[in-house]
C-alpha positions as CSV (number, residue, x, y, z in Angstrom):
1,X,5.7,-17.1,-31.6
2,X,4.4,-16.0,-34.9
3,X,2.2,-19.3,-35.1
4,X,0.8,-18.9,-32.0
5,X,-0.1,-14.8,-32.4
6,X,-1.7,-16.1,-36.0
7,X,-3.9,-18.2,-33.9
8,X,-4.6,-16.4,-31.3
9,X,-6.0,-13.8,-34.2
10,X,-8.2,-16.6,-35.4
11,X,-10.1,-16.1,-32.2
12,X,-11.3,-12.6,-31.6
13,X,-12.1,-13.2,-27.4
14,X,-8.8,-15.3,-27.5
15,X,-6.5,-12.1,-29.1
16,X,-8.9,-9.7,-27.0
17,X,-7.4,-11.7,-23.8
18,X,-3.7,-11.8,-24.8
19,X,-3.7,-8.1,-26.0
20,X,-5.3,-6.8,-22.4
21,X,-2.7,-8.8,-20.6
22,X,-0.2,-8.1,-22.7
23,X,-0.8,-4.2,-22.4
24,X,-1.3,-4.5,-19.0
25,X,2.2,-5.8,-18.4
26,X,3.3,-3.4,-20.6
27,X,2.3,-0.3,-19.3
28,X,2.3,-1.2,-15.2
29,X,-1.8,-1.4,-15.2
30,X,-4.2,-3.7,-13.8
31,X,-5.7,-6.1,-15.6
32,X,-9.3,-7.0,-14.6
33,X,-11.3,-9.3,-16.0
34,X,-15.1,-9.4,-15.3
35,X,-17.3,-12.6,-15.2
36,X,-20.8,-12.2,-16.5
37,X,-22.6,-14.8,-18.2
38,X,-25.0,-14.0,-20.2
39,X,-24.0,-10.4,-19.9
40,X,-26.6,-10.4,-17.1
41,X,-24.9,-7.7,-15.1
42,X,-23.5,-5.4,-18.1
43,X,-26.7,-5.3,-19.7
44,X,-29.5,-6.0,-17.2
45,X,-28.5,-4.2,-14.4
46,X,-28.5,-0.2,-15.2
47,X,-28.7,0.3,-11.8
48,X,-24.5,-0.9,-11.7
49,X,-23.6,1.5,-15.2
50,X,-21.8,4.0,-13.0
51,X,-20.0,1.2,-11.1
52,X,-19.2,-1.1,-14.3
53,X,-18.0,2.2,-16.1
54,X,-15.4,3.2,-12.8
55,X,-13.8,0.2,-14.4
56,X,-14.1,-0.3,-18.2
57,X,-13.6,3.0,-18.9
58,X,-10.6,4.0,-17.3
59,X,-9.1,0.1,-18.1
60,X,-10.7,0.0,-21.4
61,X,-7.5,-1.6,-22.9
62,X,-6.5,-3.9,-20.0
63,X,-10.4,-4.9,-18.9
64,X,-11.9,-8.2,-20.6
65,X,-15.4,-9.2,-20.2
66,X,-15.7,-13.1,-19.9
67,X,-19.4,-14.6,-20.5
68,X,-19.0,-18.3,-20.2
69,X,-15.9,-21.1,-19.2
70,X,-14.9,-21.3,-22.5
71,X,-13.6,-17.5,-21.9
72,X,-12.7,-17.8,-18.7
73,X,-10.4,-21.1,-19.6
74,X,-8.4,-18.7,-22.1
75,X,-8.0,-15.8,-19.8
76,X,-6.5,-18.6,-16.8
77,X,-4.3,-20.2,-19.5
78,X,-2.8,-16.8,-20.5
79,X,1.1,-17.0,-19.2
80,X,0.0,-13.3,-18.3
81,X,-2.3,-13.7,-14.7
82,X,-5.5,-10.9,-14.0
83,X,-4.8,-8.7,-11.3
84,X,-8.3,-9.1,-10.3
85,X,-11.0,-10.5,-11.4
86,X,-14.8,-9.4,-10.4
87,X,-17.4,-11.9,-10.7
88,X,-20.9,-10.8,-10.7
89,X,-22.6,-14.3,-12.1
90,X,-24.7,-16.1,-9.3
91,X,-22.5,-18.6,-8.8
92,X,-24.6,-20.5,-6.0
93,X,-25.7,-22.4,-8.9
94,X,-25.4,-26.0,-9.3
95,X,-24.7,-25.7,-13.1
96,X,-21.8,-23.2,-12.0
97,X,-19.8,-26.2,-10.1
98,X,-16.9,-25.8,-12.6
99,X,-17.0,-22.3,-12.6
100,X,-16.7,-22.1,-8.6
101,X,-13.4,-24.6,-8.9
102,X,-11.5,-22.3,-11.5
103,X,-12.3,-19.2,-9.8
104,X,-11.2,-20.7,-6.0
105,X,-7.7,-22.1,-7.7
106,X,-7.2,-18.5,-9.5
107,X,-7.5,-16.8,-5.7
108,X,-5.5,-19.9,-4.0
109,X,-2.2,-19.3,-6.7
110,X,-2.4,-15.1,-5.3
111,X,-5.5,-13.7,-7.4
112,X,-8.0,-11.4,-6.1
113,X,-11.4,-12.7,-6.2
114,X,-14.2,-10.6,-5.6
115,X,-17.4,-11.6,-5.8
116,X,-20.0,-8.3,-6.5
117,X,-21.9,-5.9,-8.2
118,X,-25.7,-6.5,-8.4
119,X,-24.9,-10.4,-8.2
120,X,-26.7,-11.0,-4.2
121,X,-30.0,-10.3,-6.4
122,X,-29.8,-13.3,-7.9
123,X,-28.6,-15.6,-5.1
124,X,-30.3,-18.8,-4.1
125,X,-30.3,-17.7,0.0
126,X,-30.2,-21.4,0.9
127,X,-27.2,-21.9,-1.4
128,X,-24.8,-19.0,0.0
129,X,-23.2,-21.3,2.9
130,X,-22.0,-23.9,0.0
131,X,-20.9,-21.3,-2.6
132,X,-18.3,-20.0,0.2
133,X,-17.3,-23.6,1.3
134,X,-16.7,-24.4,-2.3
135,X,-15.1,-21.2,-2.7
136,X,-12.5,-22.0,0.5
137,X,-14.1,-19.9,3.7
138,X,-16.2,-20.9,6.1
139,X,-18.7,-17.2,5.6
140,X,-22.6,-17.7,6.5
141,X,-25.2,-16.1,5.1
142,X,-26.9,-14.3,8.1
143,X,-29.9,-12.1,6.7
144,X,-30.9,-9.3,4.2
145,X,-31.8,-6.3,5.3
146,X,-30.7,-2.6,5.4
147,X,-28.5,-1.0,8.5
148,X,-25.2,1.6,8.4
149,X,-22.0,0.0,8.1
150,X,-18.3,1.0,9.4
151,X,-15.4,0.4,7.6
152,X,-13.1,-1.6,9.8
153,X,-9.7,0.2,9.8
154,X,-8.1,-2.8,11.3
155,X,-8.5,-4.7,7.9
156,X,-5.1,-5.5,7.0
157,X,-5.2,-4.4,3.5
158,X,-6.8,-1.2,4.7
159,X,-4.2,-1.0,7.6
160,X,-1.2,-1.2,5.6
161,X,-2.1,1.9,3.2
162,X,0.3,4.6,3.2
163,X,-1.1,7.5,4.9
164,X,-1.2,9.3,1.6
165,X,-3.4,5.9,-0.1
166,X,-6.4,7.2,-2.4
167,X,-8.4,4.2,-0.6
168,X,-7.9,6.3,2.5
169,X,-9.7,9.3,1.7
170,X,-12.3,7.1,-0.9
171,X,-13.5,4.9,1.0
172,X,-16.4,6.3,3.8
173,X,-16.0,5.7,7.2
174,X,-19.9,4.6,7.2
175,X,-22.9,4.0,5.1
176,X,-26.0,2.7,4.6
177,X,-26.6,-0.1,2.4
178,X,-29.6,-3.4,1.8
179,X,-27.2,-6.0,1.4
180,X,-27.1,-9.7,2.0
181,X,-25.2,-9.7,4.9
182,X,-22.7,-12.7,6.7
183,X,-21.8,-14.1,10.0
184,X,-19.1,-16.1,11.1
185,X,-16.3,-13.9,9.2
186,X,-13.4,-13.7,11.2
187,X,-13.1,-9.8,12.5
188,X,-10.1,-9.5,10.3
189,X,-12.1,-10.8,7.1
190,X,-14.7,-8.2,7.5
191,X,-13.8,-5.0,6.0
192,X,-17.5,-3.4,6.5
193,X,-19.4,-4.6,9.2
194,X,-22.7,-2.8,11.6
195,X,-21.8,-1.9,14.8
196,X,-23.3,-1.2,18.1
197,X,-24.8,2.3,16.6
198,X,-26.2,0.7,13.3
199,X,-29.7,0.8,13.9
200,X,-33.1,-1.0,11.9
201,X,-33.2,1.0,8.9
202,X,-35.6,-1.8,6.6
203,X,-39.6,-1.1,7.8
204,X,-40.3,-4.8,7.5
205,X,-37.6,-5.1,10.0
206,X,-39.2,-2.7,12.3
207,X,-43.0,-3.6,11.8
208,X,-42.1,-7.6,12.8
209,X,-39.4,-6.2,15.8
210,X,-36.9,-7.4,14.7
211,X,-33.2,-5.5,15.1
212,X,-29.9,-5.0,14.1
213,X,-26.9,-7.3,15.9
214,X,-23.2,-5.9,15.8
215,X,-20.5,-7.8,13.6
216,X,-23.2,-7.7,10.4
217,X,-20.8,-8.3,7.4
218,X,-21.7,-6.2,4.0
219,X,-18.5,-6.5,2.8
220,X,-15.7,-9.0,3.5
221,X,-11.8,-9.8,2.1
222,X,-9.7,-12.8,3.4
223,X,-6.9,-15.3,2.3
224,X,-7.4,-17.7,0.2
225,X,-4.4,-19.9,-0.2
226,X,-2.0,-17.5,-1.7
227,X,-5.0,-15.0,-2.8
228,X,-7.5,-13.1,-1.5
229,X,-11.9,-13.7,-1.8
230,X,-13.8,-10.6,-1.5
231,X,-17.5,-10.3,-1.3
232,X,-20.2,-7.3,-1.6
233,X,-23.8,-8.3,-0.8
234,X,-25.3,-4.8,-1.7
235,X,-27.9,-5.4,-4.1
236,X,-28.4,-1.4,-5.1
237,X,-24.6,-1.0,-5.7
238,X,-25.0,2.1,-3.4
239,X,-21.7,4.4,-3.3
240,X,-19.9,3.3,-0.7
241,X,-19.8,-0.6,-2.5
242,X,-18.3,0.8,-5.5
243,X,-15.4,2.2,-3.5
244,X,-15.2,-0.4,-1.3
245,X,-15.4,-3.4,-4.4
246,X,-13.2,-0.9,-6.1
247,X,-10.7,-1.3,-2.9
248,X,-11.4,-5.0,-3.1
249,X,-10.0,-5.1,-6.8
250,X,-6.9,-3.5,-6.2
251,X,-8.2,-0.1,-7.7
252,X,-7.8,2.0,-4.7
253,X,-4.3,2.2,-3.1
């Protein structure tokens, strides 16, 4: 044991991991790890500060910030599992292939997955469909465009909340949000979706007619495997996605 804590010193990222973990274990805490490579999100994106803080801040000893396999290889060899982990990289990447198979066999073995922050920015559109095959669901891209979105009460994590849950009074019955949206989500999977009253809230939208179709996903969570995948396709991180990724992570109960 003393061997392996002298080694694990050597490495500053790999004692960084093993102290967050063990902490977290510790002291009954979550332990979220956050993929951004390149720091693209934490330092590019001001835009998600407030969000990224929600999390840093009040998890600053259990939160580790992974920017490339290498790091992500330690955190998934730790004995000591994330309770989440939030990956904001644009995975639909070729060069991310690897990257796409560790995260989908985290979420199969009972990890939560959730795919957010400012990351749809960056998406290759035509890509989406085979990040979300790779990643074990059969979700479609469907447009991008802004509308009003209802949380779906009928969600099963949102359904089994105690009726005195801090997700049930955080997290807004609607908002409005430009997001990347998805089809083909099974009505359980979506845990924000528009509805028949969500109207054409993008002018571009309205100057070529176009409209707004009911079942538009924002924001989705289902099984994978053991786990869960969750997904946020708001690219301005408006309020309502930081509770509802913040739900997705586990932070809200």
């Amino acid at each position: 044991m003393a061997d392996a804590s002298r080694a694990l010193r050597r490495s500053p990222d790999n004692w960084k991991t093993h102290r967050a973990a063990c902490t977290a274990t510790k002291q009954s805490r979550p332990y979220i790890v956050h993929v951004d490579w390149d720091r693209e999100t934490t330092d590019e994106a001001p835009w998600c500060k407030p969000f990224l803080d929600s999390i840093s801040i009040p998890y600053s000893r259990t939160y580790v910030l992974v920017t490339d396999l290498e790091g992500l290889a330690t955190v998934l060899g730790h004995p000591i599992r994330p309770s989440a982990i939030l990956c904001s990289t644009n995975i639909t990447e070729g060069k991310h292939a690897e990257l796409r198979r560790y995260l989908r066999a985290y979420a199969e073995n009972g990890g939560r997955l959730v795919i957010g922050g400012p990351v749809a920015n960056y998406f290759r559109l035509d890509k989406v469909d085979g990040m979300f095959a790779d990643l074990g669901v059969n979700w479609k891209m469907a447009g991008y465009h802004r509308t009003t979105h209802s949380l779906n009460v009928a969600h099963p994590l949102f359904a089994n909340l105690p009726g005195t849950s801090v997700a049930r009074a955080a997290l807004p019955s609607t908002y409005s949000c430009k997001s990347v949206f998805l089809k083909d989500v099974p009505p359980l999977d979506a845990l924000y979706r528009s509805t028949e009253d969500s109207g054409v809230e993008s002018l571009a939208v309205a100057l070529s007619g176009g409209s707004v179709k009911a079942g538009e996903v924002a924001v989705a969570m289902g099984k994978v495997g053991e786990g869960w995948l969750g997904y946020c396709g708001d690219v301005n991180q408006e309020a309502g996605s930081t509770q509802a990724t913040l739900f997705m992570l586990g932070l809200k109960a």
